[in-house]
BALOBA-1460 file (C-alpha; in Angstrom, 3 decimals):
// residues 85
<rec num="1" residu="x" x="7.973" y="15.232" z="3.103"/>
<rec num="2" residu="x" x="8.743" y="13.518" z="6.030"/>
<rec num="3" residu="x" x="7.826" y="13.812" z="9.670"/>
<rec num="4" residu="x" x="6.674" y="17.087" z="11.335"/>
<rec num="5" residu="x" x="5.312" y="20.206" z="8.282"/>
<rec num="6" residu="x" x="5.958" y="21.542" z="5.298"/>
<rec num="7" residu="x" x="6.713" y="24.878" z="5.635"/>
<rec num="8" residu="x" x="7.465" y="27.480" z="2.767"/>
<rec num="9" residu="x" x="9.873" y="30.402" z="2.628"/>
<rec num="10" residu="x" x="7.541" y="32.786" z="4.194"/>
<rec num="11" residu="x" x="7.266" y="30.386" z="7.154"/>
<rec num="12" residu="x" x="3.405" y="29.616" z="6.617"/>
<rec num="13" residu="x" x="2.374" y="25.829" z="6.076"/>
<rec num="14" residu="x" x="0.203" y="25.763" z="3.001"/>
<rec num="15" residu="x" x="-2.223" y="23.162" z="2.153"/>
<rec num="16" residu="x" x="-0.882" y="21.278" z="-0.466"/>
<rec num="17" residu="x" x="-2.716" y="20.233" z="-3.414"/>
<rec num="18" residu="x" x="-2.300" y="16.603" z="-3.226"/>
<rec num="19" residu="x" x="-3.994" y="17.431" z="0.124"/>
<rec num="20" residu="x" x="-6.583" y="18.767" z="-0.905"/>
<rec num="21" residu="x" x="-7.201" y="16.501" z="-3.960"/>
<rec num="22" residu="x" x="-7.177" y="13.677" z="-0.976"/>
<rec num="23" residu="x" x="-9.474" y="15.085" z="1.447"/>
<rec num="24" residu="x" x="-12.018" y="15.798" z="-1.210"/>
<rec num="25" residu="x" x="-12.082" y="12.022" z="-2.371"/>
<rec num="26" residu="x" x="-12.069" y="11.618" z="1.541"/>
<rec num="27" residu="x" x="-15.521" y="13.896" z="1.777"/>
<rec num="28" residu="x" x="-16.806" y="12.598" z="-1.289"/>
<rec num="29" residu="x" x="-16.896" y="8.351" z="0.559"/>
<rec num="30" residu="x" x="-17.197" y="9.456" z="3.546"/>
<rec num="31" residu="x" x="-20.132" y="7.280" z="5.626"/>
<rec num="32" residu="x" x="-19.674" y="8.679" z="9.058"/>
<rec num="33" residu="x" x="-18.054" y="11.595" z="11.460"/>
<rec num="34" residu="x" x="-17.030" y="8.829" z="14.126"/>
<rec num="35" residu="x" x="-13.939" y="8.331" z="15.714"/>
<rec num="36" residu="x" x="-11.740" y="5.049" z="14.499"/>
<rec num="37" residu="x" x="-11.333" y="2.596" z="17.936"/>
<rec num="38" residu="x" x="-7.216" y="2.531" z="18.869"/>
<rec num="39" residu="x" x="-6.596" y="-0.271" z="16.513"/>
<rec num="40" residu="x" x="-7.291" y="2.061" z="13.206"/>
<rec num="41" residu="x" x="-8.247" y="1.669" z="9.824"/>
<rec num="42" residu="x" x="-7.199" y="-2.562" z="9.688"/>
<rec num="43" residu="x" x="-5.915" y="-2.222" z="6.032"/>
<rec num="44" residu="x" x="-3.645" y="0.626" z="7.182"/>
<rec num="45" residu="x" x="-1.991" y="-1.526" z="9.872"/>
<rec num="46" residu="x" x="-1.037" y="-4.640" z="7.965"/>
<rec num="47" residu="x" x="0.272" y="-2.383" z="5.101"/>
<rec num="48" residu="x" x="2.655" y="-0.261" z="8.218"/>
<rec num="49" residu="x" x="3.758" y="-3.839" z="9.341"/>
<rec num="50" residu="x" x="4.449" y="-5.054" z="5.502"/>
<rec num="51" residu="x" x="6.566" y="-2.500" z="5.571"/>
<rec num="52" residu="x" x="8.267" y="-2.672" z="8.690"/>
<rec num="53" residu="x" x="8.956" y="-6.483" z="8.348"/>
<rec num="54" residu="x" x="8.818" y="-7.084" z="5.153"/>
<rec num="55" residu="x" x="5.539" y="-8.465" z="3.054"/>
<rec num="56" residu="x" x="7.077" y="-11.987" z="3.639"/>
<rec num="57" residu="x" x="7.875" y="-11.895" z="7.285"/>
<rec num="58" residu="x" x="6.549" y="-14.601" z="9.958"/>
<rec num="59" residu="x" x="5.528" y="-12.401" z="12.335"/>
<rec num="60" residu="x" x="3.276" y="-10.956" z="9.447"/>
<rec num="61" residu="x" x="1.795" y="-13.886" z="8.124"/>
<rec num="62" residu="x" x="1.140" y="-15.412" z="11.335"/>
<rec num="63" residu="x" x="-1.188" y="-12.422" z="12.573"/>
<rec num="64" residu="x" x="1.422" y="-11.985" z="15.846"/>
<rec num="65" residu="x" x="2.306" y="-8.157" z="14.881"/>
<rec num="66" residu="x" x="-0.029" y="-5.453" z="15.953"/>
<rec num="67" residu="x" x="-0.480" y="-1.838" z="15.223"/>
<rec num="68" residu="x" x="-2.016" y="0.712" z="16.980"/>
<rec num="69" residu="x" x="-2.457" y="4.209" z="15.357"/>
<rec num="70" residu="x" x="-1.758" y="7.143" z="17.683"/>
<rec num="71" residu="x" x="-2.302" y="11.033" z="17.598"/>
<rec num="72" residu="x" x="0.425" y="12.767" z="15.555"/>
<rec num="73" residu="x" x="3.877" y="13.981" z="15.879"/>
<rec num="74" residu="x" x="4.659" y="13.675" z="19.824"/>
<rec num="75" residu="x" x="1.764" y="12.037" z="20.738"/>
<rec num="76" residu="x" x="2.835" y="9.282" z="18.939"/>
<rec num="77" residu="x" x="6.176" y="9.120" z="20.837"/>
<rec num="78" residu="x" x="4.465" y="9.709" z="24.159"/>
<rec num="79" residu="x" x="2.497" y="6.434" z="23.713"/>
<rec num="80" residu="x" x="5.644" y="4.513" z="22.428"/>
<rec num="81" residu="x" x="7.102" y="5.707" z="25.447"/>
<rec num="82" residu="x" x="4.272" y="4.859" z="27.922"/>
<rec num="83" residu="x" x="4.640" y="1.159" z="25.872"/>
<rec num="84" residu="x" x="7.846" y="0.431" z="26.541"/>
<rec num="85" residu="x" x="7.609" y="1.633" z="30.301"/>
């Protein structure tokens, strides 16, 4: 799967059951309902930039890359796009 829903032949989107297997470890350590701030779950982002750059890469190891995590599909795109204005 890729970006954007699975959707079977009927044209529904089922949950999957690797879904559901994950949100139910999810529920089971959860601690709070809060929101995450704009920076995101801080394991999360250095694994995205490990493997945009590469696990070796400077801009890595020198803590000069930064990640932000953003609302799905277009929302995402919409604050790329706001970025780069």
């Amino acid at each position: 799967l890729g970006v954007g829903i699975y959707k079977n032949e009927q044209g529904e989107t089922p949950v999957l059951a690797t879904v559901k297997k994950a949100e139910a470890a999810l529920v089971e350590t959860e601690k709070t309902k809060s929101y995450l701030t704009i920076e995101g779950t801080a394991e999360y982002g250095i694994a995205v930039q490990k493997l945009l750059f590469g696990s070796d890469a400077e801009i890595v190891n020198e803590k000069r890359a930064k990640t932000a995590q953003a609302p799905g599909g277009t929302g995402a795109l919409r604050v790329a796009g706001e970025f780069i204005k």
